[in-house]
RODO-2510 file (C-alpha; in nm, 4 decimals, decimal comma):
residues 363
     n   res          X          Y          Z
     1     x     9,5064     4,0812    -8,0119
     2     x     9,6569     4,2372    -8,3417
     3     x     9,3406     4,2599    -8,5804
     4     x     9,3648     4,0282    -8,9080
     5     x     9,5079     4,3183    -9,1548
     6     x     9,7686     4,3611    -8,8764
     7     x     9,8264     3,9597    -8,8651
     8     x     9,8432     4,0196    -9,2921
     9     x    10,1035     4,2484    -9,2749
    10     x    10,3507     4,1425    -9,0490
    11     x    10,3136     3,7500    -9,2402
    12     x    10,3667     3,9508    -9,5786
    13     x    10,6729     4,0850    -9,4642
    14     x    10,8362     3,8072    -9,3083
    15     x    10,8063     3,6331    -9,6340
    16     x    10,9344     3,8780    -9,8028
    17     x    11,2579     3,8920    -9,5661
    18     x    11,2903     3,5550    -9,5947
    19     x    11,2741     3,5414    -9,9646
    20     x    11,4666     3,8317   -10,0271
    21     x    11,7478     3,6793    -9,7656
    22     x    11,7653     3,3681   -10,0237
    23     x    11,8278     3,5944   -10,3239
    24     x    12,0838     3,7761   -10,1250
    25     x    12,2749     3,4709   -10,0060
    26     x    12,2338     3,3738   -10,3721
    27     x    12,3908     3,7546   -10,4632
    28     x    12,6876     3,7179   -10,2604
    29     x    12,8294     3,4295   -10,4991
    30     x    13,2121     3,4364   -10,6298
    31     x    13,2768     3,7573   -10,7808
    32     x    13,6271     3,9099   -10,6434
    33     x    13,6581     4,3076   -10,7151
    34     x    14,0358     4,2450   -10,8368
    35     x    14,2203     4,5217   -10,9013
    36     x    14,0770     4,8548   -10,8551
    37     x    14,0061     5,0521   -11,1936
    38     x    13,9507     5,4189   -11,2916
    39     x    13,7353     5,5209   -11,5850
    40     x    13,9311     5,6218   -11,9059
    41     x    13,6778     5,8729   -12,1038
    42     x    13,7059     6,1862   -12,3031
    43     x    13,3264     6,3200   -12,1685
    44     x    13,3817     6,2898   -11,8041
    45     x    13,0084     6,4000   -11,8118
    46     x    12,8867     6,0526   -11,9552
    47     x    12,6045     5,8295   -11,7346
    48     x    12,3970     5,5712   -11,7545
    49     x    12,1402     5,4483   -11,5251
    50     x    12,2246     5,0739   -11,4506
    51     x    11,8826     4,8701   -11,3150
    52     x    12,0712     4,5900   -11,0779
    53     x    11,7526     4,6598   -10,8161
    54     x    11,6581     4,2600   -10,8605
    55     x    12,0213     4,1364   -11,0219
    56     x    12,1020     3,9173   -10,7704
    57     x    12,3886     3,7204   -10,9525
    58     x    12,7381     3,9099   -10,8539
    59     x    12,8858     3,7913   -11,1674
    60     x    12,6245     4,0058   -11,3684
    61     x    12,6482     4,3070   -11,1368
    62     x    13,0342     4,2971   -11,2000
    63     x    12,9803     4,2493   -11,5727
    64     x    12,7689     4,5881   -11,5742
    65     x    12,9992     4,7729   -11,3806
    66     x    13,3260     4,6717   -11,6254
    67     x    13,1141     4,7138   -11,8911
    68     x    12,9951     5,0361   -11,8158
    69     x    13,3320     5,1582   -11,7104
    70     x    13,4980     5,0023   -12,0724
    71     x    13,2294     5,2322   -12,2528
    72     x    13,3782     5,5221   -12,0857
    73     x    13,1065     5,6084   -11,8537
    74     x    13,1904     5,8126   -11,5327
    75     x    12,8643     5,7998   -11,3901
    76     x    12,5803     5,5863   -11,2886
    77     x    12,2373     5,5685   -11,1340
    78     x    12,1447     5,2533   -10,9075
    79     x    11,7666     5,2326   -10,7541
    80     x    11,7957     5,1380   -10,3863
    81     x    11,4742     5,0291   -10,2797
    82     x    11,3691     5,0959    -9,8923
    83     x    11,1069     4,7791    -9,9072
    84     x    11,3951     4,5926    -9,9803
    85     x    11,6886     4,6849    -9,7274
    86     x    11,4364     4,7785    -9,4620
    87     x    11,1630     4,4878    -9,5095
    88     x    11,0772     4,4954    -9,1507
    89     x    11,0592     4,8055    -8,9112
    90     x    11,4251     4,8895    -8,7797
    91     x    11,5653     4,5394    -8,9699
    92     x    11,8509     4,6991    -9,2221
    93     x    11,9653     4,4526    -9,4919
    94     x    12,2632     4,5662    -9,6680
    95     x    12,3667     4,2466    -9,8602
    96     x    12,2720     4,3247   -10,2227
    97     x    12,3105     4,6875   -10,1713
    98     x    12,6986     4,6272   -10,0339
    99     x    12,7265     4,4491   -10,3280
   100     x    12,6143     4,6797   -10,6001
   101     x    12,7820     5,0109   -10,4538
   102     x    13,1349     4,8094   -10,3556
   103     x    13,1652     4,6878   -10,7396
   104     x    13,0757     5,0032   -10,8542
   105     x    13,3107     5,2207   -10,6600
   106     x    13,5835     4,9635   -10,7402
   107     x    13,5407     5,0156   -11,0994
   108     x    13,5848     5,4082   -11,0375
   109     x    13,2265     5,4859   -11,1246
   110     x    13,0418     5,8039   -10,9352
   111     x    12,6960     5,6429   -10,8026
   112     x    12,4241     5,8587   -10,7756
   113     x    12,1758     5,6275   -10,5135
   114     x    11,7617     5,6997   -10,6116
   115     x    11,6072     5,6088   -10,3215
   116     x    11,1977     5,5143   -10,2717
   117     x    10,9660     5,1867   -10,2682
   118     x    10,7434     5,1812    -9,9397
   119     x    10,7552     4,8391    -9,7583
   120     x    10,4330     4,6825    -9,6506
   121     x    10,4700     4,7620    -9,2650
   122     x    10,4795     5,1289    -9,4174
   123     x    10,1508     5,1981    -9,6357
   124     x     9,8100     5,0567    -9,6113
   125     x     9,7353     4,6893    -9,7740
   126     x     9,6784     4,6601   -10,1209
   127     x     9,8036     5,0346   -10,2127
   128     x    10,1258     5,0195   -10,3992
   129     x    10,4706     5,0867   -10,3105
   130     x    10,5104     5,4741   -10,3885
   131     x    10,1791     5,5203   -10,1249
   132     x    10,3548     5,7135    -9,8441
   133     x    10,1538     5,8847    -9,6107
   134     x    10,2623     6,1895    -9,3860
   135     x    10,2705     5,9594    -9,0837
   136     x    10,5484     5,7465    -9,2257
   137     x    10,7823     6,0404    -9,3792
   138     x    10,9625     6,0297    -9,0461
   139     x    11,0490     5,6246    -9,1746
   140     x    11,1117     5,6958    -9,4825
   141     x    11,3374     6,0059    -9,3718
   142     x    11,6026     5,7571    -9,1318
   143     x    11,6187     5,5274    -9,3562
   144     x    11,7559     5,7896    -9,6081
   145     x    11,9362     5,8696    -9,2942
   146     x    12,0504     5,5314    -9,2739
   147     x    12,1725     5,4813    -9,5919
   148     x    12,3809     5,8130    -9,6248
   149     x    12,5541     5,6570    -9,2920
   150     x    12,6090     5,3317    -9,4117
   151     x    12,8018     5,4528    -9,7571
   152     x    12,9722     5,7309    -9,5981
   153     x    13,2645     5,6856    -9,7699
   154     x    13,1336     5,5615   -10,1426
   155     x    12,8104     5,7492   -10,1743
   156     x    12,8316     6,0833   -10,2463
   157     x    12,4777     6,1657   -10,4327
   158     x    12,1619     6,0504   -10,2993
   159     x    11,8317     6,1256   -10,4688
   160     x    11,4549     6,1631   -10,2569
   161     x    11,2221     6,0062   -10,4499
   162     x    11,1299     5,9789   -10,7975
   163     x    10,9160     6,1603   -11,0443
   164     x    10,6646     6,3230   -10,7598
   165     x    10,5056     6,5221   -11,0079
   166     x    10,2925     6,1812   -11,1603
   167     x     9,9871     6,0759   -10,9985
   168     x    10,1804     5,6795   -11,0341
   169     x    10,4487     5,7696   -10,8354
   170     x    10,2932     5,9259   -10,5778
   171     x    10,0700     5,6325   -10,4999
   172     x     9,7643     5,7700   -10,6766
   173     x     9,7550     6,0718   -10,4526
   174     x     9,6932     6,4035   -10,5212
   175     x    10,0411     6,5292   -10,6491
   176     x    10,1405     6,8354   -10,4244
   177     x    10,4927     7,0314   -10,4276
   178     x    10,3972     7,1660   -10,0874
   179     x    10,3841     6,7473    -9,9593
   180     x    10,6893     6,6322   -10,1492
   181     x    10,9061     6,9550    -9,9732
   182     x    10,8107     6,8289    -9,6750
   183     x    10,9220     6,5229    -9,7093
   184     x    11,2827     6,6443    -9,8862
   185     x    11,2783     6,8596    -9,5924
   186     x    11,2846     6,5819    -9,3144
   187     x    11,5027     6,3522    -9,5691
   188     x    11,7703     6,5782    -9,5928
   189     x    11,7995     6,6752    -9,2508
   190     x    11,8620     6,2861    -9,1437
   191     x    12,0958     6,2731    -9,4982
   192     x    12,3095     6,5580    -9,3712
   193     x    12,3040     6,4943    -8,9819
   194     x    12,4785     6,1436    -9,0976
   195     x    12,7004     6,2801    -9,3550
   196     x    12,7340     6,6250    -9,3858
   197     x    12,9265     6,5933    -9,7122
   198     x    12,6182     6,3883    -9,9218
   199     x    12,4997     6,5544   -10,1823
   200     x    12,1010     6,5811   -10,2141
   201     x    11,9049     6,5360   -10,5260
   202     x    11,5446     6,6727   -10,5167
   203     x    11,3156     6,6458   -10,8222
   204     x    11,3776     6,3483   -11,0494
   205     x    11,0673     6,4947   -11,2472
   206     x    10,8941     6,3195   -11,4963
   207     x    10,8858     6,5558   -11,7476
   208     x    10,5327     6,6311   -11,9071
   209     x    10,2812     6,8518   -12,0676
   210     x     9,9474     6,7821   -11,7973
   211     x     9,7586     7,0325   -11,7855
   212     x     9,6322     7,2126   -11,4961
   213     x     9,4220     6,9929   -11,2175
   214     x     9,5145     6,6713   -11,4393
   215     x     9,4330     6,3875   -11,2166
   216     x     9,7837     6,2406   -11,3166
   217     x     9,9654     6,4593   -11,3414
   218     x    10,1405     6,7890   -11,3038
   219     x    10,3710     6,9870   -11,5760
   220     x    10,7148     6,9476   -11,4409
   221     x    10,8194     7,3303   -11,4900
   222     x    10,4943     7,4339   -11,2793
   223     x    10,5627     7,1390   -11,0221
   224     x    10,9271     7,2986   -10,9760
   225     x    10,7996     7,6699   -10,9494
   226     x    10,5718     7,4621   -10,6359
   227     x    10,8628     7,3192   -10,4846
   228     x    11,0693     7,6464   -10,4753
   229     x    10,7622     7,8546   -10,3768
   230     x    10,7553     7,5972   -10,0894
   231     x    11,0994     7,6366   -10,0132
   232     x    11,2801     7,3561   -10,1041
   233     x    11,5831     7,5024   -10,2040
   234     x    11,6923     7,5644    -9,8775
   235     x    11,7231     7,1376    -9,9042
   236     x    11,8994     7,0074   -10,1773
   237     x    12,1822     7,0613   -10,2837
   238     x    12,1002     6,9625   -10,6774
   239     x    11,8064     6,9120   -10,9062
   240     x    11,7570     6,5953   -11,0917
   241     x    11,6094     6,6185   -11,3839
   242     x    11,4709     6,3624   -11,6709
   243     x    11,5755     6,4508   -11,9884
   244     x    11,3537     6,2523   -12,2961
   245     x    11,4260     6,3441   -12,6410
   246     x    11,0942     6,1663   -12,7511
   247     x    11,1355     6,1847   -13,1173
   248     x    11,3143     6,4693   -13,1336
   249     x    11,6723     6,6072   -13,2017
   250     x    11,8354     6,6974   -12,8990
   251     x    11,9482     7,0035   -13,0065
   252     x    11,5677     7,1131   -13,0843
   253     x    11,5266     7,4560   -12,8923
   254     x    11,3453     7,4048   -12,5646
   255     x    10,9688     7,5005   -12,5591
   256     x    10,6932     7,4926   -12,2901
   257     x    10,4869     7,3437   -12,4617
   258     x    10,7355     7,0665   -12,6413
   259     x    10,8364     6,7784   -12,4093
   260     x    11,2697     6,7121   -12,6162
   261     x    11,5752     6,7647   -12,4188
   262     x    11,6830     7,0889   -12,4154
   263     x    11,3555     7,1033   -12,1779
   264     x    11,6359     7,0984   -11,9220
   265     x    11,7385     7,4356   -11,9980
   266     x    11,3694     7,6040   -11,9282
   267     x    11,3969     7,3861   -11,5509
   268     x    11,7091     7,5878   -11,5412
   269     x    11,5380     7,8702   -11,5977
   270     x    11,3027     7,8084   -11,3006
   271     x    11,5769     7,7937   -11,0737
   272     x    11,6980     8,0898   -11,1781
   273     x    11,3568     8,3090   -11,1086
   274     x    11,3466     8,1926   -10,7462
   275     x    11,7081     8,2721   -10,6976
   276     x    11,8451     7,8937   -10,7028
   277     x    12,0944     7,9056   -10,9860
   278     x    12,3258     7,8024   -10,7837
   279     x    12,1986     7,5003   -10,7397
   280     x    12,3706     7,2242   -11,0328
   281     x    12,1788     6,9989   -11,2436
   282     x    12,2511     6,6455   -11,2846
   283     x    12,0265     6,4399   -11,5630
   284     x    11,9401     6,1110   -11,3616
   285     x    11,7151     5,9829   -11,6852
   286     x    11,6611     6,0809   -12,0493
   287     x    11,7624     5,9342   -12,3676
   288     x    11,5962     5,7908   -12,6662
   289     x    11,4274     5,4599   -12,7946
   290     x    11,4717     5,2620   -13,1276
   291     x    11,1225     5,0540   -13,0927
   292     x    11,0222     5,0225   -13,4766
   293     x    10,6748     5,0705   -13,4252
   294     x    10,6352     5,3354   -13,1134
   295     x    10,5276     5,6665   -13,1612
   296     x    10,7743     5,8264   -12,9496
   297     x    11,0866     5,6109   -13,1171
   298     x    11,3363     5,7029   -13,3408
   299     x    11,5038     5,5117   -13,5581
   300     x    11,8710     5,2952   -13,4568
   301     x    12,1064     5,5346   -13,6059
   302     x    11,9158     5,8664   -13,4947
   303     x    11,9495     5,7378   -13,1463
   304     x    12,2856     5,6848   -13,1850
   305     x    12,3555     6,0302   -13,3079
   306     x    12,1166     6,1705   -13,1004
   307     x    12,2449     6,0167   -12,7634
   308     x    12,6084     6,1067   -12,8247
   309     x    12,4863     6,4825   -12,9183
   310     x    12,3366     6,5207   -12,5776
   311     x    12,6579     6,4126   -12,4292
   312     x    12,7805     6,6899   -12,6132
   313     x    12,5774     6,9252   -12,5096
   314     x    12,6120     6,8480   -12,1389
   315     x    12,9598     6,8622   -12,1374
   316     x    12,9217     7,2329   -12,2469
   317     x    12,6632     7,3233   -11,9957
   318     x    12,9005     7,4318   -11,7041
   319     x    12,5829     7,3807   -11,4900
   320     x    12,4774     7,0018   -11,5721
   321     x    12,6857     6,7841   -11,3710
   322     x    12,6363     6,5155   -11,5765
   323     x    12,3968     6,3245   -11,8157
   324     x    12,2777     5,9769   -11,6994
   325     x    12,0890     5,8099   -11,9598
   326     x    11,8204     5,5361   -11,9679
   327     x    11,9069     5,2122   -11,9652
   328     x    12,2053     5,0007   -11,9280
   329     x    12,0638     4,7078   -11,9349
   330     x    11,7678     4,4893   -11,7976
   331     x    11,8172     4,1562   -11,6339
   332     x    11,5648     4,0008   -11,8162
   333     x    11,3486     4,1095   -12,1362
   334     x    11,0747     4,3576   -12,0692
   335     x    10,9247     4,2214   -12,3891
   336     x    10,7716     4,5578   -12,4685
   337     x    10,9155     4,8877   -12,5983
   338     x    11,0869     4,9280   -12,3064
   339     x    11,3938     4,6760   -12,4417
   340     x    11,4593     4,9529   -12,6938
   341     x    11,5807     5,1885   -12,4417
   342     x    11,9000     4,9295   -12,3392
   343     x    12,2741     4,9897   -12,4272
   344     x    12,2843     4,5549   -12,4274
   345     x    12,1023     4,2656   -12,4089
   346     x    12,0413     4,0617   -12,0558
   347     x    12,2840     3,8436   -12,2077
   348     x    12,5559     4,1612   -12,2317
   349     x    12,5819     4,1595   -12,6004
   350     x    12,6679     4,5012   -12,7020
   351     x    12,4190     4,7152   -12,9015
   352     x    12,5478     4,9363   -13,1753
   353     x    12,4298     5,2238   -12,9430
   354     x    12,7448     5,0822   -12,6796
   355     x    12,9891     5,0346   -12,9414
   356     x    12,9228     5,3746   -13,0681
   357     x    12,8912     5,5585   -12,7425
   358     x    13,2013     5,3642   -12,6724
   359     x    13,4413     5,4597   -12,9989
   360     x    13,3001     5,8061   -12,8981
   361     x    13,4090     5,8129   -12,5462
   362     x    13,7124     5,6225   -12,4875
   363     x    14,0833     5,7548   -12,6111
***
């Protein structure tokens, strides 16, 4: 007789398949591709990370995609959630993901897929959804697995994970290089034995100044020297980085002990000491905020000028693949200074920051 966390579990998760096969009826609404487009831009280095995870009108996710592509915008980010294609053990849905990655590709965008979020059958109850324990990285490695199978033929960039080195997204565990390897070990195996041509992301750090044995934390440029100490590079194929200018300009020179976003460069720099230069760079975050009263923000013009300035300076670095800012847009308000990273509103009015990018971007 299952015992009554078991009984909790499995009744979680069924409600969460059912609800989340409601919203993805509700996704698949009229919204033809039409005509197939290609992206007219004069930075073919220019990204932005899009946020469709719980869009689940197809008008909307359409919207995003022209609009992206009109502000000249080769690339894009899109979180793919494993609690929510895989809510059950060996139960794939692929409605809302189809959705997202078909649009996409039809508007001639290059999709970099972050994948992470533990479902409940996968972690214990009441821990949160980046808890993964070492007896479920084989799970968490076919779905990745999975998913590199399913898009074989529109998915070319996959990333494992996201910003390891933070206590938060690690599910309040001890933060360990050595543990996250092994898991990009296993994930990239099962990537590359279903498409040998995927590209693997490791990294997505978080970038940050913790100091040594912080509880929440560990500095990004120490995590990395873990990772390759660990071996890692022998599986990916790229680093992602996060790249946040806080209030800085982003051509402020990189420094250890600054977090701005030429901090890129001294990750690049890692690589290099362990023999990994090889290995490209593409920014999957970064960016700047316009909140008028938070301590990291700058102020609506500086962002402007300071966001099309670090396209500039990734289109000269003949090792960053491409810079993928923070945030397109949010379905709904955040309500907190998180709105102030967006390109437009939930409704899709254009910012100044999109017109600008935009008039910079498009011939």
């Amino acid at each position: 007789m299952a015992s009554q966390s078991s009984q909790y579990v499995i009744l979680t998760a069924l409600l969460v398949f059912c609800a989340w096969m409601l919203t993805a009826s509700v996704a698949q609404s009229d919204a033809p591709l039409g005509p197939p487009h290609r992206v007219l831009t004069l930075n073919p280095k220019i990204g932005i990370h899009t946020r469709l995870t719980d869009e689940v009108e197809a008008a909307k996710i359409r919207r995003t995609m022209e609009m992206v592509r009109e502000m000249g915008a080769q690339w894009i980010v899109e979180y793919f959630p494993w609690a929510y294609i895989e809510p059950l053990p060996g139960l794939y849905d692929w409605k809302h993901a189809d959705l997202v990655v078909n649009h996409a590709v039809h508007q001639g965008l290059t999709l970099v897929a972050r994948l992470g979020m533990v479902p409940q059958w996968a972690r214990p109850p009441e821990s949160t959804s980046a808890f993964l324990s070492e007896e479920h990285y084989a799970d968490f490695a076919r779905f990745v697995g999975n998913f590199a199978g399913h898009f074989r033929e529109q998915v070319r960039y996959i990333i494992i994970w996201n910003e390891p080195n933070l206590a938060l997204e690690w599910g309040f565990r001890p933060v360990s290089p050595a543990e996250y390897t092994h898991l990009l070990r296993i994930s990239y195996q099962e990537a590359k034995a279903a498409n040998p041509q995927v590209q693997v992301l490791a990294g997505a750090l978080a970038p940050t100044l913790a100091p040594s044995g912080n509880e929440w934390g560990m500095n990004d440029l120490d995590y990395l020297r873990g990772m390759l100490d660990a071996g890692a590079a022998q599986y990916f194929d790229m680093l992602a980085v996060h790249a946040y200018g806080w209030s800085y300009p982003p051509d402020m020179s990189p420094d250890p002990q600054v977090i701005n976003f030429r901090r890129v460069e001294l990750l690049r720099r890692v690589l290099a000491e362990h023999s990994a230069a090889d290995k490209p760079i593409i920014i999957t975050e970064g960016g700047w905020n316009d909140h008028p009263r938070w301590i990291h923000a700058v102020k609506p013009a500086q962002r402007i000028e300071y966001t099309i300035r670090a396209y500039q300076l990734a289109e000269q670095w003949d090792w960053c693949k491409a810079a993928i800012l923070w945030v397109f847009r949010y379905p709904w308000p955040t309500k907190s200074y998180l709105d102030y990273y967006t390109f437009v509103t939930p409704n899709f009015d254009p910012k100044p920051i999109y017109l600008e990018v935009r008039r910079y971007a498009v011939p």
